[in-house]
N, C-alpha and C positions, 0 to 999 in steps of 0.2 A: 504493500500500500504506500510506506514510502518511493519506494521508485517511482512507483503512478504519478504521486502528489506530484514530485521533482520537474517529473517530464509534464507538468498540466492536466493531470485528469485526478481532479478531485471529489469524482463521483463516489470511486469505493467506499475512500475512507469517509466520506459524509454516511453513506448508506449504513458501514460499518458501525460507527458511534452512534446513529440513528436506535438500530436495533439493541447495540448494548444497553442501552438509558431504558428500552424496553424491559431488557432482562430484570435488569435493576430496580422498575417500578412494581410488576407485576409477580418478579417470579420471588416465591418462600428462600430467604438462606439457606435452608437446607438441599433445595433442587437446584439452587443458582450455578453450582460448579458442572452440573452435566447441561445444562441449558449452555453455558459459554462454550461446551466443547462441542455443541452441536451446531451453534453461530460459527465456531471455528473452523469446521470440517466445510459448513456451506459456502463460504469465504474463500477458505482455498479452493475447492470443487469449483467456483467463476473465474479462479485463474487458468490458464495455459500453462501453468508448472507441474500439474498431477497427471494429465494425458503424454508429456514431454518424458515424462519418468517411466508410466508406465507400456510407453513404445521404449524404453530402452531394457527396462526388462526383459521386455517380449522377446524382442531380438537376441535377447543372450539365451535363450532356452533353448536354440538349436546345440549349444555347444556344452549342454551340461543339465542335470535336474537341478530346478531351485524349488522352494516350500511353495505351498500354496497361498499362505499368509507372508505379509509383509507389512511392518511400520516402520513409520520415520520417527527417527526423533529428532530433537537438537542438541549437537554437539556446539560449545561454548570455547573449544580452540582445535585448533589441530592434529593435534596426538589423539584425540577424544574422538574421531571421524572412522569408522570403519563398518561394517558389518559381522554379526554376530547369530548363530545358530538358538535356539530355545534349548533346554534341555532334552525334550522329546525331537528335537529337531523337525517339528511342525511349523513353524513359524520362524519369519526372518526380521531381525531388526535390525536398522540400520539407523548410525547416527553423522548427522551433517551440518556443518555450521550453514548461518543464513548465507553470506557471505559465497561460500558454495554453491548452494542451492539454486541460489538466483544467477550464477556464472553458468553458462549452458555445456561449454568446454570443459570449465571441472569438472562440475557435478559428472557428466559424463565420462572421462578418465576413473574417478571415484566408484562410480557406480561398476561399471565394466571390471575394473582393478579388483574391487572386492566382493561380486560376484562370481568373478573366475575362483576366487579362492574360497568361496560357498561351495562351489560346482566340484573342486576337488574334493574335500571335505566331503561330497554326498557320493562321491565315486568310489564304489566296493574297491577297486583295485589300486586306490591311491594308498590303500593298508590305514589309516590315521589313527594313531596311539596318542589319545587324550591326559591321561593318565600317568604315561612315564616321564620320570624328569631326563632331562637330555643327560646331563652330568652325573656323576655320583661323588663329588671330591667336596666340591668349597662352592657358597655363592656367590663367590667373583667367576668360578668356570661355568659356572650356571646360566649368569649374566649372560655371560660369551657367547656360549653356544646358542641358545636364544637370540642374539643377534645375529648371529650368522643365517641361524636357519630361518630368519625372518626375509634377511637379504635373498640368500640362495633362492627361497619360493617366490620372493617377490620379483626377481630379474626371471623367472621362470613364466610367471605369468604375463609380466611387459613381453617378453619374446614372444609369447601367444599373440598379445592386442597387437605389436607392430606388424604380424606376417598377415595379422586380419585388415591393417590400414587403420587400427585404431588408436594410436599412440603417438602423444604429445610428443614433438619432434628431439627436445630435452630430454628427455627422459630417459633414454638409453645410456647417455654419458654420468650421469646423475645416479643410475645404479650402478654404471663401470665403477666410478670415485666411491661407492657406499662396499661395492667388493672390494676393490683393491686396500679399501682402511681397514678392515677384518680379513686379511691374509697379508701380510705385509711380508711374508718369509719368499713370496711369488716373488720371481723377478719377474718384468715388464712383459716377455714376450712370455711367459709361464701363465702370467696373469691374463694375458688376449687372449689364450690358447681355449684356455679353463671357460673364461667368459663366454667365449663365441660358443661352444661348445652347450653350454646351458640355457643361452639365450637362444639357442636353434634347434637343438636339440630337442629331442622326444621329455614330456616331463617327468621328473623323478617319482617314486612316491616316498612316502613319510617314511620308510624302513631305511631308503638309500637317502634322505637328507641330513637321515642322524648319523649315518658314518661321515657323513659328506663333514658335516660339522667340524667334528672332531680335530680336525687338523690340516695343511695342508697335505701332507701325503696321503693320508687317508681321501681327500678329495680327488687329487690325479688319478688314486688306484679306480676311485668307484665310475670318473669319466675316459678311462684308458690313454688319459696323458703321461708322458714321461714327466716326470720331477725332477729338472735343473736345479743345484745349490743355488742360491746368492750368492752372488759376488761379495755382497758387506753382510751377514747373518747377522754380526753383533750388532748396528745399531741398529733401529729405524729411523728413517730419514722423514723432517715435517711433510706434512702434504697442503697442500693447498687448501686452507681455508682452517687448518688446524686439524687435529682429529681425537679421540678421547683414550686418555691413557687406561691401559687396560686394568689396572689395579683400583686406580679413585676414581675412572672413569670422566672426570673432569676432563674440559680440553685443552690441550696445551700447543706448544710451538716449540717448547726448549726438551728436546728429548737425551735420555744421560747415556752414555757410555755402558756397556755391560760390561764388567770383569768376570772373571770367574768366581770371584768369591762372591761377588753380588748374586749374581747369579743362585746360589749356595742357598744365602740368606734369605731370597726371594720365594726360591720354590719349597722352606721349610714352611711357609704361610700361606702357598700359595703352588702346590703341586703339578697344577696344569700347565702353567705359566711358562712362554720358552722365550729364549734371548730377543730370536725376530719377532718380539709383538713388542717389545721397548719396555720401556716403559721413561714417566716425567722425571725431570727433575727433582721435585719433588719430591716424590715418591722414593728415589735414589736417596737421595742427601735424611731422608727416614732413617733408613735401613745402614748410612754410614756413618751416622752419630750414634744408633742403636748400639753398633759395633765399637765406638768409642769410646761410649760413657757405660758400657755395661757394668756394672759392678762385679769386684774380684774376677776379673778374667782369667779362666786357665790359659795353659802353655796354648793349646787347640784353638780355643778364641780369640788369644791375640793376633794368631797367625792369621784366624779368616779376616779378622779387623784391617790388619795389614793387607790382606789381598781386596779387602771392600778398595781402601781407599787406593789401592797399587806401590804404596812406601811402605815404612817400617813405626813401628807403637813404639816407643819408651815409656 
């Protein structure tokens, strides 16, 4: 209705607050809350945004089952925007900011992007294991793989909408930069390989994106790429725009040096953890005041102390 107003047509929203001052005069407190939602339903129903959504549906059901029910809600930022099953999986809810909703190109990216991922989800042969946690160590590896295996399905299902014509021209480079920051052990042409490979490829199901996860080796084996070392293993180098350290998660720019004794000290906390994933400064300069200031060091701990910082303790 504000849009309408914007552009000059002040009919709706007159008509709109017309009928609400109704609700308010006539209808009991107590029925007042399903009267507004039924003022609200016939409000949208005169826009051209409920037939626009529900030809976009349509269209995706050659390529997958979706439920038979569906609501929208509102989602109030970004991260909050996705689609979600019921528990009986009869019903589909989906949440979308307004700001979406009314962009005809999002919404539609949106819609398509996380309807493919309903479609899988309702596919016996996608396997989907709700249930198991990805990791079994620490919930810093937890984290991880969770992000990984969000990326991997996610560049899976852009490769579906681009070879359909349906994908925001961005988008592709946009999940290359979101893989390449969760496998950083890939060199450059290891990481195209891998890419291309997923993005065209036939889709994984949920059995092979948990191995997928796990690491990069374990990812080359399950796409029959060869695994090239890195040329630099120990550091990771910044990336463009920053990227989040894998321990605090936070995003940095200044990434530290691995030694081996850091190293050491890292994965007593931190099990899964390997050199090519970095980690900040931060995080580093923790771990080698830890080794500093520790109280009565044996002979054993001065030495990894001296290997944190790479000189010698007095």
């Amino acid at each position: 209705m504000e849009n309408r107003a914007l552009g000059g047509d002040l009919a709706l929203g007159q008509d709109f607050r017309k009928a609400a001052d109704a609700v308010y005069r006539a209808v009991p407190l107590p029925k007042r809350q399903a009267a507004f939602q039924g003022l609200y339903q016939k409000t949208l129903s005169s826009l051209l945004h409920p037939g626009r959504l529900k030809a976009l549906i349509a269209k995706m059901e050659p390529h997958g089952s979706l439920p038979a029910s569906c609501v929208f809600l509102r989602a109030f930022k970004g991260e909050e925007e996705g689609a979600q099953l019921s528990e009986g999986r009869g019903m589909l809810g989906i949440r979308i900011r307004t700001a979406t909703f009314l962009d005809e190109a999002a919404s539609a990216y949106l819609l398509r992007h996380e309807l493919t991922h309903i479609q899988d989800l309702l596919d016996p042969p996608f396997y989907h294991d709700p249930i198991s946690p990805l990791g079994q160590e620490t919930p810093f590896e937890e984290s991880l793989l969770r992000d990984r295996y969000r990326t991997l399905w996610d560049l899976t299902v852009d490769g579906r909408l681009e070879r359909r014509g349906q994908l925001p021209p961005e988008m592709r480079e946009r999940r290359a930069a979101e893989f390449r920051s969760l496998f950083p052990s890939l060199d450059e042409e290891n990481a195209a390989e891998v890419f291309g490979v997923l993005w065209s490829g036939p889709r994984p199901s949920d059995p092979e994106l948990r191995r997928m996860v796990k690491g990069a080796q374990e990812l080359c084996a399950c796409l029959g790429v060869p695994l090239r070392a890195p040329a630099h293993a120990s550091r990771l180098a910044p990336r463009p725009g920053g990227a989040p350290c894998p321990l605090c998660r936070f995003t940095t720019f200044e990434w530290s040096e691995v030694t081996p004794g850091l190293t050491q000290a890292v994965r007593a906390d931190y099990p899964a953890w390997t050199p090519s994933q970095g980690l900040c400064t931060q995080c580093a300069n923790r771990y080698l005041l830890g080794a500093l200031f520790a109280p009565a060091p044996r002979s054993d701990d001065r030495t990894l102390a001296a290997s944190l910082t790479g000189g010698s303790i007095r």
